[in-house]
C-alpha angles and dihedrals in degrees: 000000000000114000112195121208140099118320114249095213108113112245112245115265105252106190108236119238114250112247109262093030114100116222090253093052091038078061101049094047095056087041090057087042095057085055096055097036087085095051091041086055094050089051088050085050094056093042099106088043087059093046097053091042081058098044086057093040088062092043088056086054102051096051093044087056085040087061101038082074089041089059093036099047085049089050097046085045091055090038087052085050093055101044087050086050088049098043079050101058096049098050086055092045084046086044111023110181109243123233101223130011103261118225130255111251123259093249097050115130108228120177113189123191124207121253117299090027124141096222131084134221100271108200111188100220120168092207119113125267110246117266117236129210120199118220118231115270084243142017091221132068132162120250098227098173141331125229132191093218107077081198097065088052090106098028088061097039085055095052082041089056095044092038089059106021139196099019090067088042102094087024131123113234116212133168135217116213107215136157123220123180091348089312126128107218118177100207113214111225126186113212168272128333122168095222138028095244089057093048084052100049089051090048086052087050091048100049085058092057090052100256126134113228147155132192114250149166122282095243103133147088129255129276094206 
């Protein structure tokens, strides 16, 4: 017995043509896409392995750049002893520490006064009086920018000071004179503070504000 009626087996999935793809493109293109599917497989394969051998290129990079302040903080360090040998040097040649007391000469004035006077022994030397030289009110400043035109030092500290006020306002500006790759830079430093925690609090302040900074040594002269 015949029964008439719609066939159960499923139609065959034809795959529709994108609008704006003739037949004969719609073709080409699958076509193309079953030649590159190996080679797409074999790039999904090796996915994790890229992704891991980016993972340790970026490790390698951290710790090159890890090392490269490193470098630079020993070498600032190294640069800072140098300069304080040199300053030293220089005090004791300024002041040298005499062996022996010298003696007055014979024609001084002296005029001493007895016991409960006012006034003091006045001893009329021609020798210079010592030269002081005040120490810096910290040994820590932050390093804000660099320039290669040893002119434009106060007109960017300025801009420095209005740009994160008020934490430079009450600030000293000195800059550090290096050469990198045959280049003269005059690094700009903010200073000083007294303690590295406080050099590292005002950096922190600063990096809110949108500032780049690094706490540095105070090697350096004056801006101003």
């Amino acid at each position: 017995m015949l029964l008439n009626g719609c066939s159960s087996a499923p139609k065959p999935h034809i795959a529709e043509v994108p609008n704006g793809l003739s037949a004969q493109e719609f073709h080409d293109t699958m076509a193309e896409f079953e030649r590159m599917k190996p080679s797409l497989q074999r790039l999904a394969a090796l996915e994790p392995e890229l992704k891991a051998l980016i993972a340790q290129l970026n490790q390698i990079a951290q710790a090159a750049e890890a090392q490269e302040k490193i470098d630079e903080d020993t070498r600032l360090q190294a640069e800072e002893k140098v300069e304080s040998s040199a300053q030293t040097a220089k005090s004791n040649k300024i002041n040298p520490m005499p062996d022996k007391v010298a003696k007055a000469p014979q024609n001084a004035k002296r005029s001493i006064t007895t016991q409960g006077s006012d006034e003091a022994e006045n001893v009329n030397d021609s020798a210079p009086a010592p030269i002081q030289v005040k120490p810096p009110m910290g040994q820590y400043t932050l390093q804000l920018s660099a320039v290669t035109d040893k002119n434009k030092l106060l007109t960017s500290w300025r801009t420095l000071q209005k740009s994160y006020s008020p934490e430079l306002n009450n600030r000293q500006a000195i800059y550090q004179e290096v050469v990198l790759s045959g280049v003269t830079y005059y690094r700009i430093k903010a200073g000083f503070y007294s303690t590295e925690k406080l050099a590292k609090q005002g950096c922190s302040t600063l990096k809110t504000l949108g500032a780049n900074c690094i706490v540095s040594n105070s090697s350096g002269l004056n801006v101003i």
